[in-house]
C-alpha positions as CSV (number, residue, x, y, z in Angstrom):
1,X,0.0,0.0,0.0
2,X,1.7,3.3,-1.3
3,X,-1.0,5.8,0.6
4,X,-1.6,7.0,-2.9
5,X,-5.2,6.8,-4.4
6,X,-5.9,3.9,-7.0
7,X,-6.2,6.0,-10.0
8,X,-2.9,7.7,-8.9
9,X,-1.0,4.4,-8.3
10,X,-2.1,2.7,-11.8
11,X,-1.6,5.8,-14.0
12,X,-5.6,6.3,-14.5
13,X,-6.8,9.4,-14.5
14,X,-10.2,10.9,-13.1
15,X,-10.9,12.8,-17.0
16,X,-13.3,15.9,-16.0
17,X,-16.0,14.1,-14.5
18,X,-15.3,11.4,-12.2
19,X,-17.1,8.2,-13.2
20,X,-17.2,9.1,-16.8
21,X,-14.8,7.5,-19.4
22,X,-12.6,10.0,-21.1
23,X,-13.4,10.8,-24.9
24,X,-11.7,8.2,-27.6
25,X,-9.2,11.1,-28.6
26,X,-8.4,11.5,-25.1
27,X,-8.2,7.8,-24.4
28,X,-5.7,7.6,-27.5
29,X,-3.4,10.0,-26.2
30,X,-3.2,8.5,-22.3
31,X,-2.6,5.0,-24.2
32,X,0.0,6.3,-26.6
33,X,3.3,4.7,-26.3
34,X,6.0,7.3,-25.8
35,X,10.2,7.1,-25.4
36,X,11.4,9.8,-23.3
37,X,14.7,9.6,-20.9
38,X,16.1,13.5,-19.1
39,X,17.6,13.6,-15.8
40,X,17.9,16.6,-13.3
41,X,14.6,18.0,-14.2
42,X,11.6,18.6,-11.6
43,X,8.5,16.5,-11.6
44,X,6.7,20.0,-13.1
45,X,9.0,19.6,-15.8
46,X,9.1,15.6,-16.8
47,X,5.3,16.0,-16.6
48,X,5.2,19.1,-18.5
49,X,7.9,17.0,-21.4
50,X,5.6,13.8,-21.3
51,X,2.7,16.0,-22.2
52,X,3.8,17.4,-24.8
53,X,4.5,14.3,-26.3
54,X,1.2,13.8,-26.2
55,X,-0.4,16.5,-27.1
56,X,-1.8,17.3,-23.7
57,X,-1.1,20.7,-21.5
58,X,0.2,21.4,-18.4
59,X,-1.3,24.0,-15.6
60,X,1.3,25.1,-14.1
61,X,-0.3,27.2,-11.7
62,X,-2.7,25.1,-10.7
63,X,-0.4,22.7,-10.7
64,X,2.1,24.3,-8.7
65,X,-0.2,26.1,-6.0
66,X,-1.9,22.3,-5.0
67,X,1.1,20.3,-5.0
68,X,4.9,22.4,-3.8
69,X,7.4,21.4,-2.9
70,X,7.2,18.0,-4.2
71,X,6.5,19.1,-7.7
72,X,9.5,20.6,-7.4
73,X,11.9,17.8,-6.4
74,X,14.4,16.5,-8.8
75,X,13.6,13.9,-11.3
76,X,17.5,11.6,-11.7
77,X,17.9,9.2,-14.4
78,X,14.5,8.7,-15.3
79,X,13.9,6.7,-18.6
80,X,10.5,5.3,-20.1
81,X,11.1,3.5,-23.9
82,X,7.7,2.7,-25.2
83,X,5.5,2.8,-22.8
84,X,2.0,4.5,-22.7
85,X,1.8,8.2,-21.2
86,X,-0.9,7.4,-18.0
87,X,1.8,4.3,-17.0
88,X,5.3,7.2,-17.3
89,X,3.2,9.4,-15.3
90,X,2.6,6.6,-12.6
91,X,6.2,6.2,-12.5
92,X,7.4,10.0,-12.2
93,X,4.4,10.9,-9.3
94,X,4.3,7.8,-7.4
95,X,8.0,8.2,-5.8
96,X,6.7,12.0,-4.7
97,X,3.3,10.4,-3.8
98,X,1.3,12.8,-6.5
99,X,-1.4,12.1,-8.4
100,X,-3.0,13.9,-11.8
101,X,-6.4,14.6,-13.1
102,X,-7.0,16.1,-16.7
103,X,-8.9,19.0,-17.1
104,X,-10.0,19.9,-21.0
105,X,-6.6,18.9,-22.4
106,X,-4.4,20.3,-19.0
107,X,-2.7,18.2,-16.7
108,X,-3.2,18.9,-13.1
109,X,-1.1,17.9,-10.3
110,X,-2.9,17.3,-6.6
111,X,-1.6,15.6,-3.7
112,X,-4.5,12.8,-2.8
């Protein structure tokens, strides 16, 4: 047990309306397989690189103002090679205990 909410702990995200399934467009992009490798960069920042990658946005504020310091600790070595976007974002929030939500096509950090 990691503390950390289901959704949070198997990449799936609550997609504007909890309970509702996210649109096909929006499923696509959470399942798309994605390479991506940086290290010394923030959470804010890996988050803010894998959704790009995507297509997706990032509220930074939001972001930010719900979830310092720990979006704000440092991200070493981290490395994904074809794996889908909701199961990197698992691996980059669950060491800082964060979880994400998508609101219209932004990324939002909370702590559960």
């Amino acid at each position: 047990q990691t503390g950390l909410p289901p959704d949070a702990t198997l990449g799936i995200v609550a997609v504007n309306r909890p309970g509702m399934p996210p649109s096909a467009a929006l499923a696509e992009k959470l399942a798309r397989k994605i390479t991506y490798s940086s290290s010394g960069k923030s959470v804010q920042y890996v988050v803010i690189d894998l959704a790009q990658l995507v297509g997706l946005r990032y509220n930074f504020n939001q972001s930010f103002a719900l979830t310092d310091p720990e979006c704000r600790q440092t991200v070493f070595d981290f490395s994904i090679r074809n794996e889908s976007f909701s199961k990197a974002m698992a691996r980059v929030l669950k060491p800082v205990k964060l979880g994400y939500r998508i609101e219209g096509e932004a990324i939002v950090l909370y702590r559960p």
